[in-house]
C-alpha positions as CSV (number, residue, x, y, z in Angstrom):
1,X,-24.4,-46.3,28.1
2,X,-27.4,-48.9,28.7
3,X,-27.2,-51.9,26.2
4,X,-30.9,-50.5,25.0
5,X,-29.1,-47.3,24.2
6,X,-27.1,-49.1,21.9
7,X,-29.3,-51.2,20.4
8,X,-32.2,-48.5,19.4
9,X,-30.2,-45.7,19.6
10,X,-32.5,-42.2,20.0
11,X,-32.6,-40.1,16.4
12,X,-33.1,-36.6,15.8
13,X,-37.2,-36.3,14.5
14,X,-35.8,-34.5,11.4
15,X,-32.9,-36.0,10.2
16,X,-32.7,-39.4,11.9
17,X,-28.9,-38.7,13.1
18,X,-28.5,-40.5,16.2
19,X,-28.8,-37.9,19.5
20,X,-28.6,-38.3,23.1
21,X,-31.5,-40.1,24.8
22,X,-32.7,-36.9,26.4
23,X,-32.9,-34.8,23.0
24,X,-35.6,-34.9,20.3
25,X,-33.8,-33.1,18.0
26,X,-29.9,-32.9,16.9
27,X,-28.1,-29.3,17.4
28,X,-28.5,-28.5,13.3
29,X,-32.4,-29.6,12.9
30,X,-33.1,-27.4,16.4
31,X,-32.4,-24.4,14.8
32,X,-34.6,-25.3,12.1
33,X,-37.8,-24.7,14.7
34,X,-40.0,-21.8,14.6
35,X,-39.7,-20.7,18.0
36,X,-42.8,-17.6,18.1
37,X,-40.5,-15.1,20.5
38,X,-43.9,-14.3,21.8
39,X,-44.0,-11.9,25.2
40,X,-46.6,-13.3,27.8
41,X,-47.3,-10.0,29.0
42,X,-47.4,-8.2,25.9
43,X,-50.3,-8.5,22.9
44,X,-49.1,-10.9,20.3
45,X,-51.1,-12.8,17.4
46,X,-52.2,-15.4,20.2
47,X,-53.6,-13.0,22.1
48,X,-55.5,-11.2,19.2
49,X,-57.2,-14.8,18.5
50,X,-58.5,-15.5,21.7
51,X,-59.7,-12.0,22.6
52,X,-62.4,-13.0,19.7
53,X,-63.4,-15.7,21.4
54,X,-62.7,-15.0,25.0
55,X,-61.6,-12.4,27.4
56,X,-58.1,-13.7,28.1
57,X,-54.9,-11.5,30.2
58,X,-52.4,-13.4,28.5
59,X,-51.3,-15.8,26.0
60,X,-48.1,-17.7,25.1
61,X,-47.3,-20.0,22.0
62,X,-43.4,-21.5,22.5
63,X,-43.4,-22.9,18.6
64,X,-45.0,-22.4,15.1
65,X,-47.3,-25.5,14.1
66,X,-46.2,-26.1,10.4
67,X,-47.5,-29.3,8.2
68,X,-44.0,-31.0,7.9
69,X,-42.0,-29.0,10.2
70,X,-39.9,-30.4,13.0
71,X,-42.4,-28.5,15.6
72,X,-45.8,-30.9,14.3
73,X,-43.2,-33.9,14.5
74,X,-42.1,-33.2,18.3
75,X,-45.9,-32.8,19.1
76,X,-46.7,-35.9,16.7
77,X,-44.7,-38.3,18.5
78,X,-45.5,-36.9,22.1
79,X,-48.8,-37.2,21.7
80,X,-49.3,-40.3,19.3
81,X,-45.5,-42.0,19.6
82,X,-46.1,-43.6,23.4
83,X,-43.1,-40.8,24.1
84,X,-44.8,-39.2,27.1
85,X,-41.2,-37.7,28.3
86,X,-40.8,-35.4,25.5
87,X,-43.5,-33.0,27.6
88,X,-40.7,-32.7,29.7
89,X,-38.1,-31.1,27.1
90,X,-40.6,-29.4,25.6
91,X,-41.3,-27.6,29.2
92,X,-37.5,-26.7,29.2
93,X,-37.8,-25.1,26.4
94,X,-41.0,-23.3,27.6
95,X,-39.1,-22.4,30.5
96,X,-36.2,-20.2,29.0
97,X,-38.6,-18.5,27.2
98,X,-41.4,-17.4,29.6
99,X,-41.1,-14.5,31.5
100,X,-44.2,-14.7,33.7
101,X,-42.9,-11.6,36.3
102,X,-45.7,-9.1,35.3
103,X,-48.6,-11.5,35.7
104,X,-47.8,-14.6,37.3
105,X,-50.8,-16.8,37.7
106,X,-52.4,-18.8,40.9
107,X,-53.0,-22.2,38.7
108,X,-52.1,-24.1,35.9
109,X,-54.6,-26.3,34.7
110,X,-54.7,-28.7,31.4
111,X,-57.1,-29.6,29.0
112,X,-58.6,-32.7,29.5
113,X,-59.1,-35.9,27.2
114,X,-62.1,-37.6,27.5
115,X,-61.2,-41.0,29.7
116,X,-62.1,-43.2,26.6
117,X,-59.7,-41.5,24.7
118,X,-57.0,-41.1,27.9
119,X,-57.5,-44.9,28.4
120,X,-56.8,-45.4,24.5
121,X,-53.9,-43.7,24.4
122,X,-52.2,-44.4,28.0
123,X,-51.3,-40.6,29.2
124,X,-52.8,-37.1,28.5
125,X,-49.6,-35.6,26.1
126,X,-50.0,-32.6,28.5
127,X,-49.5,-33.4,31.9
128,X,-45.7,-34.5,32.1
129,X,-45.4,-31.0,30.3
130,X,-47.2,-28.9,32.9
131,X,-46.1,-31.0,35.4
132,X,-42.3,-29.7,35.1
133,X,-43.6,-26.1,34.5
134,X,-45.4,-26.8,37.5
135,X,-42.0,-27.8,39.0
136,X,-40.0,-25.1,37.7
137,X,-41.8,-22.3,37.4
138,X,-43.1,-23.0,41.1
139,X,-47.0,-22.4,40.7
140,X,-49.1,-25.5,41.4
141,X,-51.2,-27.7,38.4
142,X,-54.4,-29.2,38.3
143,X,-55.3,-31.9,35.9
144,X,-58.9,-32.5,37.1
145,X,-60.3,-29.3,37.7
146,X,-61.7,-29.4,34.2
147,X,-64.3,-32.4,32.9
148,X,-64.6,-33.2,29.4
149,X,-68.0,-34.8,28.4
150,X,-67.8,-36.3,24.8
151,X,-65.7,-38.5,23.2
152,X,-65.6,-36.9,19.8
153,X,-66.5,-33.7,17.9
154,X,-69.5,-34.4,15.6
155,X,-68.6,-33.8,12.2
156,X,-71.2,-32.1,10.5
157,X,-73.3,-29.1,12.8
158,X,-75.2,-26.5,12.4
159,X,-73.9,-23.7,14.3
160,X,-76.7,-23.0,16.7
161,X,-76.3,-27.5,17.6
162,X,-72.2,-26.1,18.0
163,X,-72.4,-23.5,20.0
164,X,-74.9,-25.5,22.1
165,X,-71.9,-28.7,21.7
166,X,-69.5,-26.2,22.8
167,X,-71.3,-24.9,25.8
168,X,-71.7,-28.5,26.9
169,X,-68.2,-29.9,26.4
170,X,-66.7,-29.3,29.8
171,X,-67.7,-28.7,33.0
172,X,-65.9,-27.5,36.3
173,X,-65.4,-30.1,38.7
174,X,-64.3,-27.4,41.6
175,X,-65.3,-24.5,43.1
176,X,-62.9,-21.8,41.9
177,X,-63.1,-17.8,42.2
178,X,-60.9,-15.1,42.4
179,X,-57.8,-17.6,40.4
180,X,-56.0,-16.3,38.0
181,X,-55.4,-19.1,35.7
182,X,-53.3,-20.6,32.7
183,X,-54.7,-23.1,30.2
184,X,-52.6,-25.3,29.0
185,X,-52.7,-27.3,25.8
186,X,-50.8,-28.5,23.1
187,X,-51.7,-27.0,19.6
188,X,-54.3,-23.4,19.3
189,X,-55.9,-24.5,15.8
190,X,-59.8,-22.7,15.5
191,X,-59.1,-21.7,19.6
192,X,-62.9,-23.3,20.4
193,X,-61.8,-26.3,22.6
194,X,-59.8,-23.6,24.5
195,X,-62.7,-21.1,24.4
196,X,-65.0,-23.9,25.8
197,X,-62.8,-24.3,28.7
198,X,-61.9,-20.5,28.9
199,X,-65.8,-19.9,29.5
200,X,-66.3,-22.2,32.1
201,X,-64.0,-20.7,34.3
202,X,-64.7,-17.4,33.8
203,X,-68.7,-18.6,34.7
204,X,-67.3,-20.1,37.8
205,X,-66.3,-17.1,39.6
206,X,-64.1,-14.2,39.8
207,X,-61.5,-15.4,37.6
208,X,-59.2,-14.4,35.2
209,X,-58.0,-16.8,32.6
210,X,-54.3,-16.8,30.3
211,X,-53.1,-19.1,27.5
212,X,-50.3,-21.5,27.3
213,X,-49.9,-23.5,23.8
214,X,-46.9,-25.8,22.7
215,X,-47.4,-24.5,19.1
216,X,-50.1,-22.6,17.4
217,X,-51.6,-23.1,13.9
């Protein structure tokens, strides 16, 4: 055991019982998460939400997104803690639960942070997670395919000036046709950053576009 190890031990998120340096959670406060037992190639409550925004093949949520629950506290600290290797177990956990052998996609791509905000915070919270889906799952990942153009969400809009915001919030950086594709991201709240992306892809070409969320709202 490193000396580091002992002196700031790693805690469970939930109960603060000191864990091994590779968990996030101990064995008693894991059980606690609401895992979705969602079926990539079968209709879900995912899919129901982006088929109103989007024409989407498939979509996968690995955990419920509670206020309080141990699932927003994982997210929390990977994407706000400087804790960039939780992605990782997160993606393990992905993994066991993802059976992508009816409709395996060509490309997994991320959503972007604007580089302001990527230069604020040091890491996009998403990349070390697709990168070992990437890894595992053996289907290659793209984190710059997809361009984000503002640095923040205005407030207050009518919805004519969002719509017209959210037609303008990314952009394709690629030529890309015929791809089936899964967007990946970390909590599906009101699905519109997702359905921004989602649109600009399908606009691109011949392509097919699928979900992939940490946790959904």
């Amino acid at each position: 055991m490193f000396l580091v190890d002992l002196l700031f031990p790693n805690r469970c998120l939930e109960c603060n019982r000191i864990i091994h340096s590779d968990e996030v959670a101990c064995e008693l406060c894991f059980d606690q998460i609401h895992f979705t037992h969602h079926q990539f190639s079968e209709s879900n409550i995912l899919t129901e939400k982006c088929r109103l925004l989007f024409p989407v093949e498939n979509a996968f949520a690995l955990m419920q997104f509670e206020e309080e629950s141990i699932s927003q506290k994982i997210i929390h600290r990977l994407k706000y803690g400087s804790c960039e290797k939780i992605g990782k177990t997160i993606a393990n956990w992905t993994v066991g639960r993802l059976d992508l052998n009816h409709s395996k996609p060509d490309l997994l791509v991320t959503i972007p942070l604007h580089p302001k905000k990527l230069k604020e915070r040091g890491y996009n919270q998403l990349h070390s997670f697709a990168d070992e889906l990437s890894q595992q799952l053996k289907i290659p990942c793209n984190h710059t395919l997809i361009k984000r153009h503002f640095y923040k969400k205005a407030q207050a809009q009518k919805n004519k000036e969002q719509r017209i915001f959210n037609e303008n919030l990314f952009s394709i950086t690629q030529n890309i046709s015929n791809q089936h594709l899964l967007l990946i991201d970390d909590v599906f709240t009101t699905g519109n950053t997702m359905s921004a992306v989602a649109w600009q892809i399908l606009k691109a070409g011949n392509n097919k576009v699928s979900v992939l969320v940490m946790a959904m709202d």
